[in-house]
N, C-alpha and C positions, 0 to 999 in steps of 0.2 A: 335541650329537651327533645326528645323521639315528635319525631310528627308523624309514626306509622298511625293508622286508620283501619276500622274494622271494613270501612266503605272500600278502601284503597286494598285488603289481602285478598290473596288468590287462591283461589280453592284448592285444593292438594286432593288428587284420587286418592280413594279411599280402599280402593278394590283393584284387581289384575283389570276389573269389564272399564272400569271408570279410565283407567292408564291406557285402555286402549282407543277409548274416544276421544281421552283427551289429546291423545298425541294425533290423532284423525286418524290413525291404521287399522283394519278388522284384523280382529285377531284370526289367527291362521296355521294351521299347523307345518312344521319345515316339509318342503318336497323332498327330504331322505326319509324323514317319516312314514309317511305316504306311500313312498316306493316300496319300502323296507315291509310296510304290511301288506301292500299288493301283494310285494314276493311270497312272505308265510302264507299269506292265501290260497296262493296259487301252490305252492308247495300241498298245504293241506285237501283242498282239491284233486291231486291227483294221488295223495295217499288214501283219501278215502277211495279213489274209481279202481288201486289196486286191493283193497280192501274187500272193494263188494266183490272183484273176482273171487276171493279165498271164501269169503263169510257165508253163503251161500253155493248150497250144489245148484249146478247146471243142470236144467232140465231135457239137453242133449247131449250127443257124443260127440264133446270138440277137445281133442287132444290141447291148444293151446292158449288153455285157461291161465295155467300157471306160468306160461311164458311171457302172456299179456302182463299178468298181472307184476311180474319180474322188471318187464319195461316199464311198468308205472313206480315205481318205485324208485328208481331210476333215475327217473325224470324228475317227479318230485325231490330227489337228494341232489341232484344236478341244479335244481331250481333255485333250494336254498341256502347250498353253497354259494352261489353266485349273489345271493342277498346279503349272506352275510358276510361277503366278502371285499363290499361300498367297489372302491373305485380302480381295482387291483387287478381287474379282468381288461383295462380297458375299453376298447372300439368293442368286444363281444358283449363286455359286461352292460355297456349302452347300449346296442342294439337290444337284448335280452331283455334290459328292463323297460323298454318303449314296446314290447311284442307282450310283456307280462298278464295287462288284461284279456289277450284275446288264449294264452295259455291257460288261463283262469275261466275264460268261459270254455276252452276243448276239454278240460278237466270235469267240469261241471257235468260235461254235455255228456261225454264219456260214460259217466256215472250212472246219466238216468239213463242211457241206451242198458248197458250192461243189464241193469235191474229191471228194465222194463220188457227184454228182448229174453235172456240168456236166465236170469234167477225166474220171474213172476210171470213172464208169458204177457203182460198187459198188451202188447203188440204181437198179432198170428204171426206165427213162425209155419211155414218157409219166407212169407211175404217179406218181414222183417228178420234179416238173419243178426246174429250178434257180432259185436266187434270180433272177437277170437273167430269168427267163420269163417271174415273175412281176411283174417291175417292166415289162414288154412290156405285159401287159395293162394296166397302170394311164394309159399314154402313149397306147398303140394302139386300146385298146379302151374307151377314156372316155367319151364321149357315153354309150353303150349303157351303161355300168356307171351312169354317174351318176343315167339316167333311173330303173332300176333301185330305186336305191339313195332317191331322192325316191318312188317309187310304194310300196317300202315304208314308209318313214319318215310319210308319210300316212294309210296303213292305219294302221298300228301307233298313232298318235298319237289316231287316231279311235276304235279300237276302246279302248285304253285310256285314255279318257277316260273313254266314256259308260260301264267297267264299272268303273270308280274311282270314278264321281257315284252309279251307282247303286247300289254296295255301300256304298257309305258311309252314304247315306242309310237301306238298309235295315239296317242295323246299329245304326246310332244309335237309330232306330224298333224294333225287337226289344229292343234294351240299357235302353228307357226306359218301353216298355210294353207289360205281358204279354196284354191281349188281341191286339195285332201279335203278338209270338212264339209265341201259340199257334197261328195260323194259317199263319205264315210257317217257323217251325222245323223242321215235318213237309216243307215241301216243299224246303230246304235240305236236309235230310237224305235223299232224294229225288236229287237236283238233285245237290247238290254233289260227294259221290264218286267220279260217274263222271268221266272225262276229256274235255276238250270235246273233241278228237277225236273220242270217239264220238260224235260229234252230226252229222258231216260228213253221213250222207246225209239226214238231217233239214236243216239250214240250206243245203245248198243244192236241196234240194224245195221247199223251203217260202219262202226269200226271190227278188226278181224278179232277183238277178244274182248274181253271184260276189263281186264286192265288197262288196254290204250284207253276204253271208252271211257273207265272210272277218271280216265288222267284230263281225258279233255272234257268233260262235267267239271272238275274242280279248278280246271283252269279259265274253264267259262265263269264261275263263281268270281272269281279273283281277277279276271278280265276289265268286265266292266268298270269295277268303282276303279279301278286304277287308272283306266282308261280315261273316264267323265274329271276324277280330283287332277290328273295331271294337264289336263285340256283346262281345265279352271285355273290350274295354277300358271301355264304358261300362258293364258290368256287376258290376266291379269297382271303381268309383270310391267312397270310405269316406261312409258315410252322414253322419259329421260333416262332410264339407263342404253337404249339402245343408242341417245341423240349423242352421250357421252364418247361411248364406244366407235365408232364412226366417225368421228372426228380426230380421233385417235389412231385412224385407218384400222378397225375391223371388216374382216368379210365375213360374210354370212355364217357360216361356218363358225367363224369364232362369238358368234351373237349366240348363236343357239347353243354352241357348248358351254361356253365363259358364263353367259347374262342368262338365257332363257329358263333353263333347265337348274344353275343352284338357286335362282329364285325362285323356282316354282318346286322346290324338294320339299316347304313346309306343309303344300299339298299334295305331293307324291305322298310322304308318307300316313297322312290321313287315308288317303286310298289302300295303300299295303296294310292297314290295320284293318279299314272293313271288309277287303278281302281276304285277309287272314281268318275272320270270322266264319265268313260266307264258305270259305271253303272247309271248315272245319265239318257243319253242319253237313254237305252236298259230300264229303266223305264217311260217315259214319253213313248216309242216305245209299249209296253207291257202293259199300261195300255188304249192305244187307243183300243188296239183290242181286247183283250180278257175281262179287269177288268169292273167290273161295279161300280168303285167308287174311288177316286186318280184327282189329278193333270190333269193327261195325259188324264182321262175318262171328266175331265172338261172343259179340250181344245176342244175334240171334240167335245161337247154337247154345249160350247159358238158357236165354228166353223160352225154345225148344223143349229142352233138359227140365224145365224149372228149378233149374240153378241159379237161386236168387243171390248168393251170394258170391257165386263168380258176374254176377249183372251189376251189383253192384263196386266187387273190385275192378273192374272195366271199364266203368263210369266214373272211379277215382283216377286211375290212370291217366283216361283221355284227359281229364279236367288239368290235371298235372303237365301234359303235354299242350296244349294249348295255351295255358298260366305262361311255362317258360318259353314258346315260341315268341307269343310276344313281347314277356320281358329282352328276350334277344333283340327283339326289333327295336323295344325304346331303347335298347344299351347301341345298339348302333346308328340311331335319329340322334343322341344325345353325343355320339362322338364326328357326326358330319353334320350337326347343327349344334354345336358350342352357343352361340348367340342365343339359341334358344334353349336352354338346359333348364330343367326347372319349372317351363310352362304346367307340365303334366305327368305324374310320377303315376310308377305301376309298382 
């Protein structure tokens, strides 16, 4: 005889919602799903931003309406080929689909600038010029941007160099020995607070052009923090690594190069980023006023003109060079500090 029991049966889900409490899992849709719609998304996004270029006349004269509007398209068909093409693209295809929402929001964005700016005016024009104005300047106005853009990248490289060698140096020198820091510290504290900005009518009184002056502005920018993080970092390195080393027969010399300095690179390079910063600013400063050619001498002269849309390709540029200078810098912390890869991505 059956001894099953109605006390003793087990509920049976009745529905997809019930299968999934009972097994404990929320229901969830697969991450190719997901992905797969982000991508048509973003796909549709940016046919619509080539879209509003055509569907609408321009209420100016920008020859490169229909060349924008060419590259969105493009883009869009690049987007959703890669969607529907799951995992065939490999390492791009991955990349691509981790970059997909913020392609999804440039699409978007794209869209309402175009119609806000270029079809309906809702933003003054010259103040706000349209994407195609600015893709004008990059076609039309190239030489002159390019020269530009190498007379900065010269300065900038020169002045942060010589203020990268020389805070470094003076750093290491303070972090290793206190007759240097008692001489050198007072006038760092002196020196360092104020803004090199302030120093504009001093370096250009005092050096023979506008250039040396712009170069030693931006090296004073990138001086100090280099200076003060490498004095931090060689001043904190643990005295047993020195106790090791010496017992080992180190001389001096090989403490400061071997021990001091690659323990203290985790804070060199904090310093070469804020002075990477520092001097970005003290160069676009430097070359309004005194240089006759750079970036900074471009803004003024778009500013001038009320050329808002070369002010604004100038400002895309600089943004661009600064991004990858210091992606350069983490790609080379990341390969002379291996043990620390990973702390902090750009």
């Amino acid at each position: 005889m059956s001894t099953y029991s109605a006390s003793k049966a087990v509920a049976l889900p009745q529905s997809v919602e019930e299968g999934a409490a009972f097994a404990g899992r929320p229901l969830a849709l697969p991450a190719s799903v997901l992905a797969n719609a982000a991508g048509v998304f973003t796909s549709v996004a940016w046919l619509g931003f080539g879209l509003s270029c055509l569907r609408w006349q321009d209420l100016g004269d920008w020859s490169r309406t229909q060349e924008l509007a060419i590259a969105a398209f493009v883009v869009a068909g690049g987007v959703l080929a890669a969607t529907l093409s799951g995992n065939w693209l490999g390492r791009f295809g991955t990349a691509l689909k981790q970059r997909t929402p913020w392609l999804l929001a440039l699409g978007l964005f794209l869209t309402l600038w175009e119609v806000a700016t270029a079809k309906f005016a809702w933003l003054p024009l010259p103040f706000f010029p349209p994407p195609q104005s600015i893709i004008e300047v990059y076609t039309d106005d190239l030489p002159k941007l390019l020269d530009s853009i190498f007379a900065s990248v010269k300065l900038q490289l020169g002045g942060y160099l010589i203020g990268a060698t020389v805070g470094f140096l003076t750093g290491v020198s303070i972090g290793w020995s206190r007759s240097v820091g008692y001489w050198v510290h007072p006038v760092l504290r002196f020196i360092g607070p104020l803004p090199a900005t302030a120093w504009l009518p001093f370096a250009f009184f005092t050096f023979p052009s506008s250039s040396s002056a712009s170069t030693f502005l931006i090296a004073l920018a990138t001086g100090f923090p280099v200076t003060v993080l490498t004095w931090s970092g060689v001043a904190s390195v643990s005295n047993a690594y020195y106790d090791v080393a010496r017992t080992l027969g180190a001389k001096p010399s090989f403490l400061v190069l071997k021990v001091a300095i690659p323990a203290a690179l985790p804070h060199v390079f904090v310093g070469l980023f804020m002075g990477l910063g520092s001097s970005f600013a003290v160069l676009v400063v430097a070359e309004m006023i005194g240089v006759k050619a750079g970036l900074g001498w471009y803004l003024q002269w778009a500013q001038g003109w009320a050329a808002y849309s070369n002010m604004y390709a100038a400002l895309i540029v600089m943004s661009l060079l600064c991004s990858g200078a210091i992606t350069l810098l983490f790609r080379t912390r990341d390969r002379l500090l291996v043990w620390q890869k990973g702390v902090v991505k750009w």
